[in-house]
N, C-alpha and C positions, 0 to 999 in steps of 0.2 A: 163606556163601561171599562174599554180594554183600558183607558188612560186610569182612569181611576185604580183600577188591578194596579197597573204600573207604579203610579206615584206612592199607592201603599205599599208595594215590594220596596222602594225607594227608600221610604221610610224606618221599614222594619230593617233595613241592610244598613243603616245607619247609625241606628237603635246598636243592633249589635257590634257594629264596629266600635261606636263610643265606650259601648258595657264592656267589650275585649279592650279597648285602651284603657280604661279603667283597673278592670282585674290586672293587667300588666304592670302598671303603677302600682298596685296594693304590695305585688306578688317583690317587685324589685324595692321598695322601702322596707320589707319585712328582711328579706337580704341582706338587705344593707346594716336595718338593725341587727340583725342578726350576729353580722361579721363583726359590728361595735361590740356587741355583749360577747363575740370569741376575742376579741383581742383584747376585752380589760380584763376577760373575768380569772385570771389567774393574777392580776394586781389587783387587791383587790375593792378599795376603794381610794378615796381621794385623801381617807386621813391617813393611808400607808405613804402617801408622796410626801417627800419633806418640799418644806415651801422655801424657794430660791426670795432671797431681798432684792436682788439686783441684778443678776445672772439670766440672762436667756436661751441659753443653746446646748443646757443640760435637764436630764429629769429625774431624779433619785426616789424610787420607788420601793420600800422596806418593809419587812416581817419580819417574825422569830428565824423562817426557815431560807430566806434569802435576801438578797441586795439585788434589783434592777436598773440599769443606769443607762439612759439612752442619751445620744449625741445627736443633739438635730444637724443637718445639712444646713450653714447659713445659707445658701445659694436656692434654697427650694423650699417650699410654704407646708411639705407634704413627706418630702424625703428623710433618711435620715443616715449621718454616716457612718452608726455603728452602735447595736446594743449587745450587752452585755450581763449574765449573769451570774451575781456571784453566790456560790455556796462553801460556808466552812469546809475547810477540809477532811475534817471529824463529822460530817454530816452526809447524808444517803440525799441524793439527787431523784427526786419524785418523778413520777409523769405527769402529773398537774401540773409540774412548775412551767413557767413561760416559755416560750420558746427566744432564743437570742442569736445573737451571733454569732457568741463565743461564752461558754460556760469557765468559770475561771475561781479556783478553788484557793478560797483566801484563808491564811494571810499571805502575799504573795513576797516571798523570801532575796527573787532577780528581779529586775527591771532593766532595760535601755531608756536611758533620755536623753533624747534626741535633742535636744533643743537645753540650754542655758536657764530658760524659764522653768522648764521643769525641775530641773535640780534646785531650784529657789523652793520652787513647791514641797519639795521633799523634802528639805534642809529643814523648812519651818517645823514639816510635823517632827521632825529626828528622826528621817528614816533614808538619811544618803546613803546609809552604810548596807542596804538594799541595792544602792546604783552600780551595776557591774558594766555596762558599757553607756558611753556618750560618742557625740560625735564633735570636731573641732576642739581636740583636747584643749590648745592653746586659748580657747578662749574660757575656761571653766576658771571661777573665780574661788569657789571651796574649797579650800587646804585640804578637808577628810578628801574627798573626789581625785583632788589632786597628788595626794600621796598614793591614794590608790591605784591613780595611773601610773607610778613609778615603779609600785611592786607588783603590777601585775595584776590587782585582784579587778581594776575596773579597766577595759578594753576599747579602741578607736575604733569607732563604728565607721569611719568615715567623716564625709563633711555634712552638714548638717541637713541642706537641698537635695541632695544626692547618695544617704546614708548606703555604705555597703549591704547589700541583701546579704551575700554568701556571708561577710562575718555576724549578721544579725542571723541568720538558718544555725552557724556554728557554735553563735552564743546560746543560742535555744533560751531566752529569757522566758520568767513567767508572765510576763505585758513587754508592750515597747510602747513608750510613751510617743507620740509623735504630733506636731501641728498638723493641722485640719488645713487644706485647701484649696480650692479646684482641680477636680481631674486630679487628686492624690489617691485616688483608689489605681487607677489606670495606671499609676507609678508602682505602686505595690500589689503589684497582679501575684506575683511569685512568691511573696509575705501572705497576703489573703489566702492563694494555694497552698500553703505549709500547715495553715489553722494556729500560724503562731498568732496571738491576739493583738491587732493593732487597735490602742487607744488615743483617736483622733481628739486633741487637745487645742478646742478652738476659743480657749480667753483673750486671745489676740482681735479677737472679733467681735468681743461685747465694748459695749458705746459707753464705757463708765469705769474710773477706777475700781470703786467696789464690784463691779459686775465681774471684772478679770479676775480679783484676790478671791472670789467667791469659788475657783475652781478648785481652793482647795479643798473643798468637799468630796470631789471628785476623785482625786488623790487617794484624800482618807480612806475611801470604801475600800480599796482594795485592800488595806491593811486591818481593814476592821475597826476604823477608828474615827467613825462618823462624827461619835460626837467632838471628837478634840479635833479635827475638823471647824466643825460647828461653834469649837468654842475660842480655837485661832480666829477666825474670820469675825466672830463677833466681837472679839477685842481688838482686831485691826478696826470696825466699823465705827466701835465709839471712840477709839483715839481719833481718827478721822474725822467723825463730825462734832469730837470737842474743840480739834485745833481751828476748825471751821468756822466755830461758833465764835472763836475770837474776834472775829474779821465782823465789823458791822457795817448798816447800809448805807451809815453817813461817808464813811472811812474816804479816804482821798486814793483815786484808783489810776495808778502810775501806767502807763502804756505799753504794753510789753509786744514784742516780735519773737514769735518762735523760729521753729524751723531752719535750716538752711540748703545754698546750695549747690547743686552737683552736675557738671559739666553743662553748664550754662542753665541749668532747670532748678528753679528754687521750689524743694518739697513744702508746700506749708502746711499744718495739721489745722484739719476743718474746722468749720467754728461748731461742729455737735459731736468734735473729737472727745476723746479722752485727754487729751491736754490739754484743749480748749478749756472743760471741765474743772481740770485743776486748779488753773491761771485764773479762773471765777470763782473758786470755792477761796482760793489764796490772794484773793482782793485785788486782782490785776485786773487792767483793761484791754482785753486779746484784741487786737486790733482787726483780727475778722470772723469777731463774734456772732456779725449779723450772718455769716455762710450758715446754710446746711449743711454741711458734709460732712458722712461719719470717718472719713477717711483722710487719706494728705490731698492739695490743690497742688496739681503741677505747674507754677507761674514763673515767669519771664524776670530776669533781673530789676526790667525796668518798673516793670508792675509795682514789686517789694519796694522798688525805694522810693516810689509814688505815694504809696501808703505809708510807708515805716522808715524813713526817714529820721522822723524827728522821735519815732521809740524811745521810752526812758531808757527802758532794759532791753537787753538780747539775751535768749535762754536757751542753748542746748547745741552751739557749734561743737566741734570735734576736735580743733586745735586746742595746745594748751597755751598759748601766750598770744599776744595784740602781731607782734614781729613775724609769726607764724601766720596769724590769718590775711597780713598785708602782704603775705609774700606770695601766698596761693591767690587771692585775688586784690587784687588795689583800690579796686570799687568800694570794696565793702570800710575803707576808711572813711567813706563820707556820710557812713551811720553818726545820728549822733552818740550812739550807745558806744561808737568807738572811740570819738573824742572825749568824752566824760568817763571810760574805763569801767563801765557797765555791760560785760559781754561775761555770759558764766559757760562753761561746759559742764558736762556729767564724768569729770575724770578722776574725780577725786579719789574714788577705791578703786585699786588699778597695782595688777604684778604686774612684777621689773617685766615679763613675759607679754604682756596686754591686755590682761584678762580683764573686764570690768562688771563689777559690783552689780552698776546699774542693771546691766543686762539680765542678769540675774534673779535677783531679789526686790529689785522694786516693783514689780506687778501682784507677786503679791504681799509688799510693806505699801500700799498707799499712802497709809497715815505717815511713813518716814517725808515717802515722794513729797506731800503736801507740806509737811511743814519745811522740808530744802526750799522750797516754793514760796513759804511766807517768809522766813529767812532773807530770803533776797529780795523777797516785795515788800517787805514790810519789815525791816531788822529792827524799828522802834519798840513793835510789839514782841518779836520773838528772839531780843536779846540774850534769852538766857537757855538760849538753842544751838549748838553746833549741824552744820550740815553734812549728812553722811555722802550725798553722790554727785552735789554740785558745787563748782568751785569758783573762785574770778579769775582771768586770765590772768598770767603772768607778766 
């Protein structure tokens, strides 16, 4: 009898331990939902998001009464490196609105960009004349920017890895635009402490031309000016996949060799780069198409001229003549793209100072980048095209 007592106490201490694991499961998914329904219900649904084409590592979330715009963390499935909320500046700021990072009252009049890309970005919507500090004056290719650095009205933040904190505290801009990238928070601990607004600018990191020029979007909001934004990006998308649409799938696909390289390491851009992408949208045959890689291969001299060799084309050295690239290395004569005079760089828009174009403005002009691309792969079809960034060696 006592066994039996026992095994039913057994029993019932089981019973409840299950029905406790249970209610403890109910209690943490109701939590959990709970916390879902606290963190969207101030955006407040799916048709306030504007929908990205191509872009992944932004989210743009709108109503009458504000602008949401969050930066995902490429580096983390969950993180994120910085939201932002923007309200008119003729508008009152609710307690219901969202909670951000940085509330930031547009249209925003200063800016720093840090970066050469960004002032591409700005140029396009017409609003450099906002750019009051950059960093690496000498490589800034816009004449407005660049006059502005002579009188004074736009300031040297520094260099571009290393941006001065105390003249960005001094400049007190209303944003500082800046690239996004590991451990860059840990860099601007002292910018993060001030509550000046740092906007982590990661189109350097989406896998597609379009997906980079898409951050004009991003841009826009702060000016207020989503939709022309919206309506830049959708006119670089269809020149882009008109000049694409040239290129057919009979077409005869010439061999091309990107990349080059640098004290004995040849950078090569992956085959699921973004210039990988191009060199296929512009009817070339990327010679290491079949790689994964969203990023560059760091390979061996000997590797490249294993493969690429017998390349029709070579596209994107730094020298501007044949005599200059045989001087820095002697190897690279035995391409055949250097016997046949087939080697282009990106030098073509370039002050007497070194500024270059590319650097600039080609991330977000894809439709230009592609068609310099078919250009040179294909000059039968796009004869009656000049190239804005790429040239052939001298």
């Amino acid at each position: 009898m006592r066994n039996c007592n026992f095994l039913y106490c057994i029993k019932l201490s089981n019973v409840f331990i299950y029905s406790l694991f249970v209610v403890l499961i109910l209690i943490i998914a109701s939590c959990q939902s709970n916390e879902k329904e606290d963190a969207n219900k101030n955006v407040k649904s799916s048709d306030s998001l504007l929908s990205n084409c191509a872009a992944e590592l932004f989210i743009i979330a709108v109503n009458e009464q504000y602008t949401y715009i969050t930066i995902k963390d490429p580096w983390s499935k969950t993180a994120t490196l910085g939201t932002y909320l923007l309200v008119h500046k003729d508008s009152a700021v609710k307690d219901y609105f969202p909670k951000a990072d940085y509330l930031i009252r547009t249209p925003v009049k200063s800016v720093a960009a840090l970066s050469t890309t960004h002032i591409g970005f700005l140029a396009f919507l017409g609003m450099e004349q906002s750019i009051t500090g950059v960093t690496d004056p000498f490589r800034v290719y816009n004449a407005n920017v660049r006059a502005g650095l002579k009188n004074g009205k736009v300031l040297n933040m520094g260099m571009s890895m290393t941006p001065s904190e105390e003249n960005l505290l001094a400049l007190s801009p209303d944003v500082i635009f800046k690239s996004g990238f590991t451990q860059v928070k840990q860099q601007d601990k002292q910018l993060l402490q001030s509550g000046l607004p740092v906007v982590y600018v990661c189109e350097w990191l989406e896998n597609s031309p379009l997906a980079r020029a898409e951050w004009i979007k991003v841009f826009a909001a702060f000016y207020n000016e989503i939709q022309k934004g919206d309506s830049l990006f959708e006119k670089v998308k269809s020149n882009y996949e008109n000049i694409a649409a040239r290129i057919s799938d009979e077409i005869n696909r010439p061999k091309i060799l990107a990349g080059y390289g640098f004290k004995g390491t040849w950078f090569m851009p992956g085959g699921r780069s973004y210039q990988a992408k191009l060199i296929e949208d512009a009817g070339g045959d990327y010679l290491w198409n079949t790689d994964t890689t969203f990023g560059s291969i760091p390979l061996g001299f000997e590797t490249i001229l294993s493969v690429s060799q017998n390349a029709d084309i070579w596209i994107g050295v730094e020298e501007d003549s044949f005599d200059q690239l045989a001087a820095n290395e002697k190897r690279l004569t035995l391409f055949e793209a250097y016997t046949e005079r087939k080697i282009y760089n990106r030098n073509k828009a370039k002050t007497t100072e070194g500024a270059n174009d590319y650097w600039e403005t080609a991330v977000v002009r894809p439709d230009l980048h592609l068609r310099d691309y078919c250009c040179i792969i294909h000059p039968e079809l796009f004869n009656d095209y000049q190239t804005v960034y790429y040239q052939v060696l001298k």
